[in-house]
C-alpha positions as semicolon CSV with decimal commas, in nm:
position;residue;x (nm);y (nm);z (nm)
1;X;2,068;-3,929;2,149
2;X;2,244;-4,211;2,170
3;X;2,695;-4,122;2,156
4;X;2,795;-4,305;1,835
5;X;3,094;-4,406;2,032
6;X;2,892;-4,583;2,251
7;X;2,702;-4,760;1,925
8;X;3,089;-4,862;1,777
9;X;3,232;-4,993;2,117
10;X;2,835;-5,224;2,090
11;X;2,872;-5,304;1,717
12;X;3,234;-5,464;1,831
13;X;3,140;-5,634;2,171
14;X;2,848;-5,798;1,954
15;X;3,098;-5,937;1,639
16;X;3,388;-6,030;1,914
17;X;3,159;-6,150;2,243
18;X;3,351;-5,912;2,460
19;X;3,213;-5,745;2,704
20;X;3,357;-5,377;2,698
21;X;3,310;-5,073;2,966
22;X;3,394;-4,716;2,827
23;X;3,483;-4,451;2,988
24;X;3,595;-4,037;2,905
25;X;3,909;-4,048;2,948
26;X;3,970;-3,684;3,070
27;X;3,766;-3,764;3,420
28;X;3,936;-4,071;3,495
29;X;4,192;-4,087;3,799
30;X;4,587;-4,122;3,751
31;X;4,653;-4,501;3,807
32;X;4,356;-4,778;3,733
33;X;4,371;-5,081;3,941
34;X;4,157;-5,381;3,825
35;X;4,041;-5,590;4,188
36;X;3,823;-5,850;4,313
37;X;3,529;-5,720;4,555
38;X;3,510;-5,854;4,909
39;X;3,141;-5,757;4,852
40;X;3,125;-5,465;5,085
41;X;3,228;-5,218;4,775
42;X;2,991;-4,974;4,653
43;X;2,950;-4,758;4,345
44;X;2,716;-4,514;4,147
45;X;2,649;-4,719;3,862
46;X;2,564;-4,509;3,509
47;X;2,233;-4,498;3,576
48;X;2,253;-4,305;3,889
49;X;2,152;-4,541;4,124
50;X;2,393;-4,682;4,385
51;X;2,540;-5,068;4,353
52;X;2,660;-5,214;4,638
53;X;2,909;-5,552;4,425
54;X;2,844;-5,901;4,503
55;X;3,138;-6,104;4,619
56;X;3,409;-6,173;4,375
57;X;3,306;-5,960;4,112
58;X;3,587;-5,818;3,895
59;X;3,598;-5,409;3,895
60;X;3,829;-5,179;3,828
61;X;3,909;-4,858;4,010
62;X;4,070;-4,499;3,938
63;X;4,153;-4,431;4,289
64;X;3,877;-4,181;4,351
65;X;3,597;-4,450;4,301
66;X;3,476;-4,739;4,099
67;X;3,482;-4,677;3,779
68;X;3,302;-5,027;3,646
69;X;3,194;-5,373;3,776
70;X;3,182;-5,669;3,546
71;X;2,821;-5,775;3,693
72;X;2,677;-5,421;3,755
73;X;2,862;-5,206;3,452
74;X;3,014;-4,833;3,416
75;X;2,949;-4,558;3,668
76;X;2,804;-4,222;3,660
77;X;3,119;-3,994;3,690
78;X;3,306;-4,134;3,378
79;X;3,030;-4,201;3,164
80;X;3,088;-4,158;2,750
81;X;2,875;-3,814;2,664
82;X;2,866;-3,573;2,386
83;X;3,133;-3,363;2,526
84;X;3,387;-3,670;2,544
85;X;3,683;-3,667;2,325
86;X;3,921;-3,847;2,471
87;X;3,811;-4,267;2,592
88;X;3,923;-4,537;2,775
89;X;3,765;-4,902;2,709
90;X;3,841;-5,189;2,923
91;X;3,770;-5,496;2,854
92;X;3,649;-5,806;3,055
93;X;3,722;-6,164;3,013
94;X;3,619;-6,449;3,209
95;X;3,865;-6,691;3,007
96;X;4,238;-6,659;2,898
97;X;4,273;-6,436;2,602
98;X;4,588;-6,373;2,385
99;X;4,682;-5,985;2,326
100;X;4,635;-6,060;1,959
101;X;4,268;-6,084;2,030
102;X;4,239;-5,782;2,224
103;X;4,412;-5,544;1,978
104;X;4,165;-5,690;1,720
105;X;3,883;-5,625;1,954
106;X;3,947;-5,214;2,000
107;X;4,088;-5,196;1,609
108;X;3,710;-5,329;1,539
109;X;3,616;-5,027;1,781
110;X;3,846;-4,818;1,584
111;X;3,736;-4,904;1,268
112;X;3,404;-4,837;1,296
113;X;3,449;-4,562;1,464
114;X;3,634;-4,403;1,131
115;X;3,321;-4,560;0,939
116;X;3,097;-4,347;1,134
117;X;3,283;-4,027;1,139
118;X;3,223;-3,708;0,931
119;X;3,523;-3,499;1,060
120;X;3,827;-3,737;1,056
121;X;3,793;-3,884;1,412
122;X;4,165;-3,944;1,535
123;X;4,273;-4,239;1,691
124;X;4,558;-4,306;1,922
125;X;4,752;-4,633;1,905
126;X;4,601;-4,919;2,086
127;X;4,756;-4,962;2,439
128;X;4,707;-5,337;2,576
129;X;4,718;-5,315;2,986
């Protein structure tokens, strides 16, 4: 089955063109650092399967290990299940974007997340990084 918050965070990439990774929240390292790969970086994408990055793709780490690639997508160790509770979407632009947009872009998430839930899913304030 398919995590509905998985299906909301899709539902708002589509409307906004925004390509969003998600992540639990409660597996993720202390401090997230957002870099550009030298191409030697390597990962276990969501899948399973092992990525080695291409040359100046944008990814962002926890410390412990990649947690996404723009070109290659989320990893295995913080992947969205049915046991997450707690997430963590990141967002990717390859253009300027004002924080205006952003915040609109995860209240979409937000809001259909609330649309979709039958036991009051609670929602933190947005946090713009």
């Amino acid at each position: 089955a398919i995590n509905p918050v998985l299906t909301c965070m899709f539902m708002a990439e589509l409307k906004n063109i925004v390509l969003t990774a998600g992540h639990d929240a409660d597996k993720l390292g202390e401090e997230i650092n957002v870099l550009v790969s030298d191409g030697t970086e390597e990962y276990t994408k969501i899948n399973g399967k092992q990525q080695k990055l291409k040359k100046n793709d944008i990814f962002a780490t926890d410390r412990n290990s990649i947690i996404s690639s723009t070109l290659f997508g989320p990893d295995s160790r913080t992947a969205i299940t049915e046991k997450t509770s707690n997430f963590l979407f990141m967002c990717y632009y390859p253009f300027e974007i004002d924080d205006k947009e952003i915040s609109e872009h995860m209240s979409d998430i937000t809001n259909y997340l609330k649309m979709c839930s039958h036991n009051g899913t609670e929602t933190s304030e947005i946090q713009i990084i």
